[in-house]
C-alpha positions, -999 to +999 in steps of 0.1 A: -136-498+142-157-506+113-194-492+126-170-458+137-159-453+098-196-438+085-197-415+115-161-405+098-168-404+067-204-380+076-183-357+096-158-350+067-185-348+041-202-321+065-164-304+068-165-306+027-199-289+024-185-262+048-158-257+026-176-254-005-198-232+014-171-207+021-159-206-015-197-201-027-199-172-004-204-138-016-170-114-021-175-087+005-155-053-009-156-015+007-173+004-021-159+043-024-188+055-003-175+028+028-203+004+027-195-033+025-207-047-014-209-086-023-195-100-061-228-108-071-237-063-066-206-057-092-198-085-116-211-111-134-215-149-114-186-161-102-171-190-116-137-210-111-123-203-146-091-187-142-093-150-156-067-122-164-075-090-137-100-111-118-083-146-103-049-132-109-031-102-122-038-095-158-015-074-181-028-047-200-013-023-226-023+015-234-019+045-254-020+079-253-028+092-284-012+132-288-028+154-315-019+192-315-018+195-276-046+173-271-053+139-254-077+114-267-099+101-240-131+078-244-155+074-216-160+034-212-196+016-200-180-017-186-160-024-156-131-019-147-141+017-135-174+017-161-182+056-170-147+067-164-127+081-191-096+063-199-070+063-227-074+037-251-060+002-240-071-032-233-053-067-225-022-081-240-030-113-255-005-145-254+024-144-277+017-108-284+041-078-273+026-053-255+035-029-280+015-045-302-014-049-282-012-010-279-012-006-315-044-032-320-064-016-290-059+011-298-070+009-339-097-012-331-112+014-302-105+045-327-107+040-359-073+057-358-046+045-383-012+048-353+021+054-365+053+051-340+052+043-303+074+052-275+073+039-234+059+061-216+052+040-183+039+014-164+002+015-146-009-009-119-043-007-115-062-023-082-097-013-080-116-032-056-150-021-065-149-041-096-123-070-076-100-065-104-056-060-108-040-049-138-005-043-145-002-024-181+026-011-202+014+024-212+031+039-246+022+074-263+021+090-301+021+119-318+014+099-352-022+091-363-039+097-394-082+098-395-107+105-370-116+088-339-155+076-339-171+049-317-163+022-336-169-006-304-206+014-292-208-015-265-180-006-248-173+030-253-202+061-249-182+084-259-147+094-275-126+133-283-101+151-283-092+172-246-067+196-238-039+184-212-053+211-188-089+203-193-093+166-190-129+153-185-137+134-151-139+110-133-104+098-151-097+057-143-066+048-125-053+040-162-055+075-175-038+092-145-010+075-147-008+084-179-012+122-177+014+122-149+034+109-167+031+131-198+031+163-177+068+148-162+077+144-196+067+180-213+088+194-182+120+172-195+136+191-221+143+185-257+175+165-261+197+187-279+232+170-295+250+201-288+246+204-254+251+167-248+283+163-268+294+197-245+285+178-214+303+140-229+331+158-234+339+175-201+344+138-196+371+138-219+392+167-204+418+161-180+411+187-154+376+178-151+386+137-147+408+148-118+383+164-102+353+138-085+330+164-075+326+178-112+325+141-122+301+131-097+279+158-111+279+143-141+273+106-134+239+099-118+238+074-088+229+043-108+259+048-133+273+020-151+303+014-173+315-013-194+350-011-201+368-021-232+380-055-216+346-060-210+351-052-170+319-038-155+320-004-133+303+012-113+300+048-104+327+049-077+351+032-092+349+054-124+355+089-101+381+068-085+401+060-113+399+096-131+411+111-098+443+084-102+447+098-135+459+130-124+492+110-105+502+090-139+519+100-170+495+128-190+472+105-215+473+114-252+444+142-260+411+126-271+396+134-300+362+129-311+334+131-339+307+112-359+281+122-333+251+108-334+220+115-313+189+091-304+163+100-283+150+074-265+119+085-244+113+119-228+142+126-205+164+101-221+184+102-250+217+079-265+245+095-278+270+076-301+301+086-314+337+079-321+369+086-299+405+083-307+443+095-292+463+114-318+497+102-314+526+110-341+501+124-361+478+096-363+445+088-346+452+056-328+431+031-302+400+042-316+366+032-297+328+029-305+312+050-279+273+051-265+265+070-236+229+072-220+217+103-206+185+108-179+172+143-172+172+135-136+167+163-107+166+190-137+200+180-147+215+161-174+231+128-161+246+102-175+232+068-165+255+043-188+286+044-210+303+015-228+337+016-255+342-008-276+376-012-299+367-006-336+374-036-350+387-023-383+398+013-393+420+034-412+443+066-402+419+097-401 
């Protein structure tokens, strides 16, 4: 038994070189054109260093920067997707929100000074011929003051202003997403109190409550209430119990005011306001109301409504 142990211990050394072979060999991707590519053709040595995009999903952050109609795009000369243009964007680094990556990237690519941000949505990027995965949280403005110049010349050739319907090409993965998502949003239209509060209060009114398919039309699929108590609805149970309404004693008129309107993102917008029942005269069980609205299949819809007891208030 003891002569057999060296024979053992070769064989499993062999087994290890084989091993580190295998993980020494060269990445094999299918290059746009079909024809098999190794690692060492695209990137840099390999090494064992865990990276963002490259040993594991990384997460990035962008921005679309709006100016009179017009996108910025800058043309990039490193991978991922070297000589594409791309919005501006990089990775989010530990501790940092990816808003705030946005904002940095996005001033230190520019030059721009970048005022407010909004969501505008998520990107995941797989690109093979580089071996890379990114999953970035894209967000857009309107509000910049300068001019954009190449401030990072080893990583950017170029850098303008283009109309939506004339976008330079090739465009990365990065920037598509993008611009689909910003022609979506310029077809959602402008959320307008008036027309909300008109369609939150067809909720109010008695005839419409007993009817479900005039509710239904007005509560989107994922709908969600949170009642007073603190009792969570869903959408069928809401229609439900307006319908019951209609069989129970007539409830006291609702009245309502201090309207308030927040728009959220393209397509979705918060309303807030007050409600109360006018009984003897005086406004009573008054509630705290916010109600989200979606522009979903070119319709207004409400996705969410909670009421909350004021905690403190005088007649009105």
């Amino acid at each position: 038994m003891m002569g057999a142990q060296p024979l053992e211990a070769d064989a499993q050394g062999k087994q290890d070189e084989k091993a580190d072979a295998a993980m020494r060999a060269p990445f094999v991707v299918e290059d746009a054109t079909g024809a098999d590519r190794t690692a060492g053709d695209l990137l840099e040595p390999i090494d064992m260093v865990a990276k963002p995009g490259l040993t594991f999903p990384g997460v990035g952050c962008g921005l679309a920067i709006l100016r009179e109609g017009r996108l910025l795009m800058a043309r990039r000369m490193k991978a991922p997707e070297a000589h594409h243009w791309t919005i501006v964007g990089g990775k989010v680094d530990h501790g940092e929100t990816a808003a705030e990556a946005a904002r940095r990237e996005a001033e230190e690519e520019s030059g721009l000074t970048i005022g407010a941000l909004r969501f505008l949505c998520l990107s995941e990027q797989i690109i093979p011929a580089d071996r890379q995965h990114w999953v970035s949280l894209i967000y857009v403005t309107d509000e910049t003051t300068g001019e954009p110049w190449l401030t990072e010349p080893d990583k950017i050739a170029e850098i303008g202003w283009f109309p939506l319907d004339a976008l330079p090409a090739p465009m990365s993965v990065f920037a598509r997403d993008a611009v689909v998502a910003l022609r979506a949003a310029s077809a959602a239209p402008v959320q307008d109190l008036d027309h909300l509060r008109l369609l939150e209060e067809r909720l109010h009114q008695p005839a419409i409550r007993a009817n479900a398919e005039a509710v239904a039309a007005l509560l989107a699929e994922d709908f969600v209430e949170i009642g007073s108590s603190g009792r969570v609805y869903q959408r069928d149970e809401i229609i439900a119990a307006m319908a019951d309404e209609a069989t129970m004693r007539p409830r006291a008129p609702v009245e309502a005011w201090d309207y308030q309107l927040r728009a959220l993102a393209p397509g979705e917008a918060q309303l807030l306001y007050r409600t109360g029942e006018r009984i003897d005269g005086a406004l009573s069980k008054i509630r705290l109301r916010s109600s989200l609205w979606g522009w979903i299949d070119g319709r207004w819809q409400m996705r969410f409504h909670q009421g909350t007891p004021e905690a403190c208030h005088g007649e009105r």
